[in-house]
N, C-alpha and C positions, 0 to 999 in steps of 0.2 A: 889047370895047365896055364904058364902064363903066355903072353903075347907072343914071346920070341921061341919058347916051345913050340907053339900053333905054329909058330913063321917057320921055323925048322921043319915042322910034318912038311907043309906047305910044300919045302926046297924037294924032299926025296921026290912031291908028285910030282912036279915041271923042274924040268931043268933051267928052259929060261927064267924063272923067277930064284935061281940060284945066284944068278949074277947080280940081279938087284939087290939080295937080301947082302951077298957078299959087298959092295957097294956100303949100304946100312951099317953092315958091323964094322968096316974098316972104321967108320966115323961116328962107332960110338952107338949106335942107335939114336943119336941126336939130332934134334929138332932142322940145324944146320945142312945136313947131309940132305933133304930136300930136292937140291937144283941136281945132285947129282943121280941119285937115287932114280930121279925121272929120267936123265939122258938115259942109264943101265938100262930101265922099264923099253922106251921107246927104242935101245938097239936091241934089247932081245927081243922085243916081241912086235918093231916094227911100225909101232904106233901106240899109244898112251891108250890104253882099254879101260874100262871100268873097274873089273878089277884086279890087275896092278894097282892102279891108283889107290884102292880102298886098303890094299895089303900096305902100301907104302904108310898110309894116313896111320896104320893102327903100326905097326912096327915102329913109326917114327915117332906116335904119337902125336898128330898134329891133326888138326879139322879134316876132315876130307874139303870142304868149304877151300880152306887155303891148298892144298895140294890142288885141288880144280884151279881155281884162281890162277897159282902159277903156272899149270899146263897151258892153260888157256890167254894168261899173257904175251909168255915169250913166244915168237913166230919158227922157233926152231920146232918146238912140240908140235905133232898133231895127234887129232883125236879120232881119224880115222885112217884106214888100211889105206896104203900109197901105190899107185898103180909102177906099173914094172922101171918105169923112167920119170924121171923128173926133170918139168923145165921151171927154173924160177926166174919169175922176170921181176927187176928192178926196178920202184916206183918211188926212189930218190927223188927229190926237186930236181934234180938233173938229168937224170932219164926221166922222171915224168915231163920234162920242156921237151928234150929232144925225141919224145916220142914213145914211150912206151905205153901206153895207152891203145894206143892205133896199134900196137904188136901184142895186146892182149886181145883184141878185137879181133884181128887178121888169125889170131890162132881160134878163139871161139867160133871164130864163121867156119874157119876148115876142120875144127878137129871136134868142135861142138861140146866143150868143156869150157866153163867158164874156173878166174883164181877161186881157189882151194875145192876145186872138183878134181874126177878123175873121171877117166872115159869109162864105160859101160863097158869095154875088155880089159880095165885093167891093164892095160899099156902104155899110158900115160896121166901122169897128174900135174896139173899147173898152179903155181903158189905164188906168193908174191911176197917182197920182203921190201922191209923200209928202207937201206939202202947196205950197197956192199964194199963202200967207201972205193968205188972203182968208174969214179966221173968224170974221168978223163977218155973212158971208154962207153961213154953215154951214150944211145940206151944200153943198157949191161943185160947179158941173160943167164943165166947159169944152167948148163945143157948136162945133166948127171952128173954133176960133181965139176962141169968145165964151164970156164967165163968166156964167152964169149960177149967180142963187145961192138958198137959202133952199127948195130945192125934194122935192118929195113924189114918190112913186116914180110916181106916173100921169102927174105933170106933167113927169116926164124921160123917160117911153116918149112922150108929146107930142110932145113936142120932137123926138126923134128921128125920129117918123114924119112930122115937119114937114121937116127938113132933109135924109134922104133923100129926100122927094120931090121937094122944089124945085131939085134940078140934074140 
């Protein structure tokens, strides 16, 4: 049986790994399709698991070596499960001057997750990204998908204890 047979049984067991492989075939089964192959992996299934990854390596053909590699480069990939909200805080040269730091601190002291943790209910994960080209509004946070900017360390444990509560 070859590869893309296996990969096919694979689609009928999980459905999320349908959208990967469909991902795969639009591009070929080629070595290229990589960066996208992992965003498919990480929205079906949430986060980059072992194995997706290994399915991705042998379907694409590529080391598992470099498909780690790339998950583990880019800061958009994670490699573990992400709690219910996400706050990402912005550690540009320009919010790390005007303060993000002291608003990753003010959140570990209150909510006791340090970046790329998640709390012990799963209700929050804080990550950190090198910047969001958004330094006009220094320090920058990204609160579930929204920017918020210009803010002070009480005004981002706010926030958060506004958007964990509300879902």
């Amino acid at each position: 049986m070859s590869e893309q047979t296996k990969t096919s049984v694979a689609t009928q067991e999980d459905k999320r790994w349908s959208m990967v492989e469909t991902t795969m075939r639009r591009h070929g089964f080629q070595p290229r399709a990589l960066i996208e192959a992992l965003h498919s992996a990480q929205e079906a299934y949430g986060f980059l698991d072992t194995e997706p990854m290994r399915k991705i390596s042998k379907g694409l053909k590529v080391p598992y070596s470099r498909v780690y590699g790339v998950a583990t480069f880019y800061h958009y990939f994670t490699l573990k499960p992400q709690g219910k909200h996400t706050c990402v805080v912005c550690t540009g040269t320009a919010c790390y001057i005007k303060g993000a730091q002291q608003l990753l601190n003010s959140i570990d002291e209150n909510f006791k997750v340090k970046p790329g943790e998640t709390t012990p209910d799963n209700k929050l994960s804080v990550l950190t990204a090198r910047c969001f080209g958004s330094c006009g509004l220094a320090p920058a946070v990204v609160f579930d998908g929204k920017v918020a900017g210009k803010l002070k360390p009480g005004e981002a444990v706010e926030k958060i204890k506004e958007m964990v509560k509300s879902k």
